[in-house]
C-alpha positions, 0 to 999 in steps of 0.5 A: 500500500502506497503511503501519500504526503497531503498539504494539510492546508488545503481547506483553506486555499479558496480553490480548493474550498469552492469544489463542489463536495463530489469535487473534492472527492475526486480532487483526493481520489486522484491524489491517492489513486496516482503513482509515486511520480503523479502520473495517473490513468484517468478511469471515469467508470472506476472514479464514479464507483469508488467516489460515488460521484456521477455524472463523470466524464473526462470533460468534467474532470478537465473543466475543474481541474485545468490549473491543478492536472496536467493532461497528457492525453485524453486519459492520462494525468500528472499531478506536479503538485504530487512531487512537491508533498512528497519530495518537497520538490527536491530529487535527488539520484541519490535516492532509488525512487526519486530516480525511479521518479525521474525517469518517469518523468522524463518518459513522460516528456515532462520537464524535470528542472523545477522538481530537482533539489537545487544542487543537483543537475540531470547529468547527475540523474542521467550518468547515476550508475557510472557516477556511483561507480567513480565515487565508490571506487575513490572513497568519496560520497554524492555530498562530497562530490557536490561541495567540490563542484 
């Protein structure tokens, strides 16, 4: 079972509080439902019997949430919102499922740079295994190489 970051401040962002009630049900359903890069497979049918929300179409579902979800195609989302609960915006190579993350990402097409910690550069995600290998074999760790840089 997937564990999930939520900003505990949402009922008190105005967007989030002028949702319709079977909104906001939806809003958290995505959030749960996506994978841990944010990414998520729109599936109406599904939505409406787990939430119990009906009418729902993909066409609602990108009326409401057009400033919050990035549609890829007609039923695939990305929430960017996602990386920033639970990463705090900051991927780093040196984590295994950050990594995993990125790539997704990138497969995606989606621009990494806003979601990377401020030290760290793509080649540092793009060269990780023969990265890791230089500085293993030299004694040396990714917050060594990081302060020589």
């Amino acid at each position: 079972m997937a564990k999930r970051f939520f900003d505990n401040k949402k009922y008190e962002n105005p967007w989030f509080r002028n949702l319709t009630p079977q909104m906001k049900c939806v809003y958290d359903y995505c959030i749960c439902e996506c994978d841990h890069a944010g990414l998520l497979r729109l599936d109406p049918e599904a939505i409406e019997f787990k939430t119990g929300v009906k009418p729902l179409t993909p066409e609602i579902i990108a009326e409401t949430f057009k400033d919050k979800f990035i549609f890829l195609s007609e039923n695939k989302i990305f929430i960017p919102k996602f990386i920033y609960w639970q990463y705090k915006n900051e991927l780093t190579p040196t984590n295994a499922v950050h990594r995993s993350v990125y790539q997704i990402l990138k497969r995606e097409g989606i621009s990494v740079a806003n979601f990377l910690a401020p030290y760290v550069l793509e080649g540092d995600f793009e060269e990780w295994g023969t990265l890791w290998k230089t500085l293993k074999d030299g004694g040396r760790s990714y917050n060594d190489y990081i302060r020589d840089r």
